[in-house]
C-alpha positions, 0 to 999 in steps of 0.5 A: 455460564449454562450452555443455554446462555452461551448459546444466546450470547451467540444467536446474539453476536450472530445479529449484531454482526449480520445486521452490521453493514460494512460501508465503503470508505465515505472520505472523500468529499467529491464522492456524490451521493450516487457513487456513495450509494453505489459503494454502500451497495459493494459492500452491503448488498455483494453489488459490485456490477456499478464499480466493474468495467461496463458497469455504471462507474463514478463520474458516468464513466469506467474506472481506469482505463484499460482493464488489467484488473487488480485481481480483487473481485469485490474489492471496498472501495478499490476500483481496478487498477491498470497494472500493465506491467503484471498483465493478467494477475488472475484471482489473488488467492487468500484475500477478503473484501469489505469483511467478507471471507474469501472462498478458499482457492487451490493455489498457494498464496504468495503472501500467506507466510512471508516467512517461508513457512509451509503449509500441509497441502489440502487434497486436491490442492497444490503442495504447500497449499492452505487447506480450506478454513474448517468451520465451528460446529453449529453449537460451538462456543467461539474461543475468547470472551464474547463479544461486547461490541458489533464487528468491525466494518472493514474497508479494502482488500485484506487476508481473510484469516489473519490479524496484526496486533500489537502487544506491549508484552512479550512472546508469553503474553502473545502466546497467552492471547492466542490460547485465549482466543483460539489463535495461532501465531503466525510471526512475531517480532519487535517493530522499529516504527511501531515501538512495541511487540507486533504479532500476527496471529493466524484464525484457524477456525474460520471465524471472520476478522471482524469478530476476532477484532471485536474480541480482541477489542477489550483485552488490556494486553493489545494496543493495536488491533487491524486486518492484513491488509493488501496494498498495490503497486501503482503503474499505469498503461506504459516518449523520451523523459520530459522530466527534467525540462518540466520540474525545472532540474538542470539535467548536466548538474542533477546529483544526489550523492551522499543521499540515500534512498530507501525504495519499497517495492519489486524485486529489482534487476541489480545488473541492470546498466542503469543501476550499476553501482547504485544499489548499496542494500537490499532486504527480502521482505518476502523469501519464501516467495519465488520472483516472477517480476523485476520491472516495476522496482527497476524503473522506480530505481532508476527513475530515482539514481539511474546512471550511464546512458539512462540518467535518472533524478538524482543520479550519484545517490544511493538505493536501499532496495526492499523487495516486499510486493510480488505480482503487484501485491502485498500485504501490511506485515510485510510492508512494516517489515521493509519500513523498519528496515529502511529505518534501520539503515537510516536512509533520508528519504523513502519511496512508496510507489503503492497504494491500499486502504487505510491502517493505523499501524501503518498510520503509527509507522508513517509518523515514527519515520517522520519522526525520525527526520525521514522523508517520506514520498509515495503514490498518490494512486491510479484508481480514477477521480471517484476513488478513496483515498489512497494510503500511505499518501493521504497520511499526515507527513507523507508527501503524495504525488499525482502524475501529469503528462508532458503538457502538464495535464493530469493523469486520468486515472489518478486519485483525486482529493485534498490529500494530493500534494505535488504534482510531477511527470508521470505519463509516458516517462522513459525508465529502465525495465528489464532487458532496456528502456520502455515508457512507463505510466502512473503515479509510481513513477511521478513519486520516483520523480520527486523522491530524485528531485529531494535528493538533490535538495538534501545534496546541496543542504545536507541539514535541510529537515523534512518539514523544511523541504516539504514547505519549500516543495508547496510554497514553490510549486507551479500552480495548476488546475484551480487557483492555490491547492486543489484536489487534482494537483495538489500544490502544483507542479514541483520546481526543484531549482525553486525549492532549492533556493527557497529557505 
């Protein structure tokens, strides 16, 4: 092909992908269409002032409560989170919303390279720091064969210069992509859920994910082709447990032994009381990164098997701790790494307490859990009625659980929509943090709830399958809210000694 057409392919892919607007998610049916317009404006237009604080919020009011902020400016479709126990996370370095490049900070980035690895320091920056993305000359041509379809629109928070792909091949073809492409490999390994090669591959040159997706479209030696996305823990603002009384758990007969636990999260405080003897595994998901925080894993842990003067669910069952989110933030490689871990140690039941945009490899990795017999058990989410839906609860097979208070009344920050499975105590539960107990808030402690209250269903039925227990939790649940399933609360409020007699 001759200069001249090169560069019209390139004038070209530049319309295309300017005149594509990245819409926000349009999933949920209670959205109406001024809060649609307001998020198609997010992301089309850089209009965030409608789904910031004092901004007009959906339903007339300011999403989430107190603003913690979730650190995101601009974020698709993820209004603040309230984050009380990382307060003041500041800007989130490295991360791009709705396809738009995030401007380079000088601050290293937690999640850049989980792997430990360094990066040469820019000037001006911090040692280890990445330095600034260097754009394409005017004239030059992108690496790859040019794009055949319009970028892709981009939903959620995700890092702006990498991609996660799978390839069916091995290390040479991954190898032969990047030089194709123009890539660089940032790691590489055989994923346990995904079933397949699972790359990810760095962008050095500053072109945005959407086109690297678009050119990555077409090639054979790809199967699956997503963002990095960001995911977030979901804890809301922080008197004595009221679980037990309102799940219907006999609080002296509550044991899960011989049930084991995976719990994806924080670091974790193992000399914690409450969790001694408890946590029989631990994986680090994310060594390169130094631990500022604890609290969140701990609560979550102990909700689940606490022990001595803080009992928790299911106390007697066992924890397989992952630590994959630091500052209350982590990304979709990462994410996979602790699930295929979880999975490799065969744990019956695992614990999402986070939330982000949706993701088909982490879609693909949900049904290979499920598949194995895993119960998978996560956050519903605290970004207001108004939000999206929160993943991995809205994918099929994952139980999702809203938060209530102690007169069974919803959480007003949760996630709202027909996705919502299970309602269980989740406002001002009593948990371990580090150095004693506090009241805890949000749907990351309602999932911990019902992750206990399924451990002691598979202690007393070992055998009992995850679609088993999944039907016994809706078909025995106290209804609330509107008659039969709603978007509030799902099925109800879980009745752990109904679910246990059902069959």
């Amino acid at each position: 092909m001759t200069t001249s057409g090169r560069i019209a392919q390139l004038v070209l892919a530049a319309a295309l992908f300017a005149a594509t607007p990245v819409f926000a998610q349009t999933n949920d049916p209670s959205l109406t269409p001024q809060q649609l317009d307001c998020l198609n404006q997010t992301t089309a237009a850089g209009n965030a002032n409608c789904l910031q604080p004092g901004g007009p919020a959906p339903g007339g009011s300011t999403p989430g409560g107190p603003s913690g902020g979730s650190g995101l400016p601009g974020a698709v479709g993820l209004p603040e989170l309230i984050v009380d126990l990382f307060p003041n996370p500041g800007d989130f370095p490295g991360v791009a919303s709705g396809g738009q490049p995030a401007t380079p900070v000088p601050t290293p980035n937690p999640l850049r390279d989980p792997a430990g690895g360094s990066a040469p320091s820019g000037g001006g920056g911090q040692a280890g720091s990445p330095p600034p993305p260097t754009p394409p000359a005017a004239d030059a041509t992108p690496p790859g064969p040019a794009i055949t379809a319009a970028p892709r629109a981009i939903s959620g928070a995700f890092v702006p210069d990498e991609v996660l792909v799978t390839v069916d091949g091995g290390a040479a073809d991954a190898q032969a992509l990047a030089t194709a492409y123009g890539l660089e490999i940032r790691s590489q390994r055989q994923s346990t859920l995904l079933g397949t090669s699972l790359v990810r591959f760095g962008i050095p040159d500053g072109r945005p994910v959407g086109v690297v997706l678009a050119q990555l479209a077409g090639d054979g030696r790809t199967s699956e082709r997503e963002p990095n996305h960001i995911y977030e823990l979901q804890q809301a603002a922080a008197g004595p447990s009221f679980a037990f009384q309102r799940i219907s758990l006999d609080e002296a007969a509550a044991n899960g032994e011989n049930v084991n636990v995976a719990v994806i999260d924080t670091a974790i405080d193992e000399t914690h009381p409450a969790l001694k003897g408890v946590i029989v595994e631990s994986f680090d998901a994310m060594p390169g990164v130094a631990v500022t925080a604890r609290d969140h894993a701990t609560s979550v842990a102990g909700l689940i098997a606490g022990t001595g003067d803080f009992k928790g669910m299911a106390p007697g069952s066992k924890i397989f701790h992952a630590r994959a989110f630091e500052g209350g933030k982590s990304n979709m490689e990462i994410i996979l790494n602790a699930l295929d871990w979880a999975a490799e140690q065969n744990v019956q039941i695992v614990n999402m307490s986070f939330v982000g945009p949706k993701n088909a490899l982490l879609e693909q990795a949900s049904r290979g859990a499920r598949a194995r017999g895993m119960i998978l058990v996560a956050a519903a989410g605290n970004n207001g009625p108004g939000a999206p839906y929160g993943y991995p609860a809205a994918y099929k097979g994952v139980i999702a659980v809203t938060a209530t208070d102690a007169k069974d009344a919803i959480m007003k920050q949760a996630n709202r929509g027909p996705y919502v499975y299970i309602s269980a105590p989740g406002v001002d539960l009593m948990a371990p943090v580090g150095g004693g107990t506090d009241l805890v808030t949000g749907t990351s402690f309602a999932a911990a709830v019902v992750s206990g209250a399924i451990a002691n269903l598979l202690h007393a039925e070992p055998k009992r399958s995850a679609d088993s227990i999944e039907k016994a939790l809706a078909s025995t649940a106290t209804d609330l809210g509107d008659k039969g399933r709603d978007t509030d609360f799902g099925f109800g409020l879980i009745n752990t000694k109904a679910a246990e007699a059902a069959k």
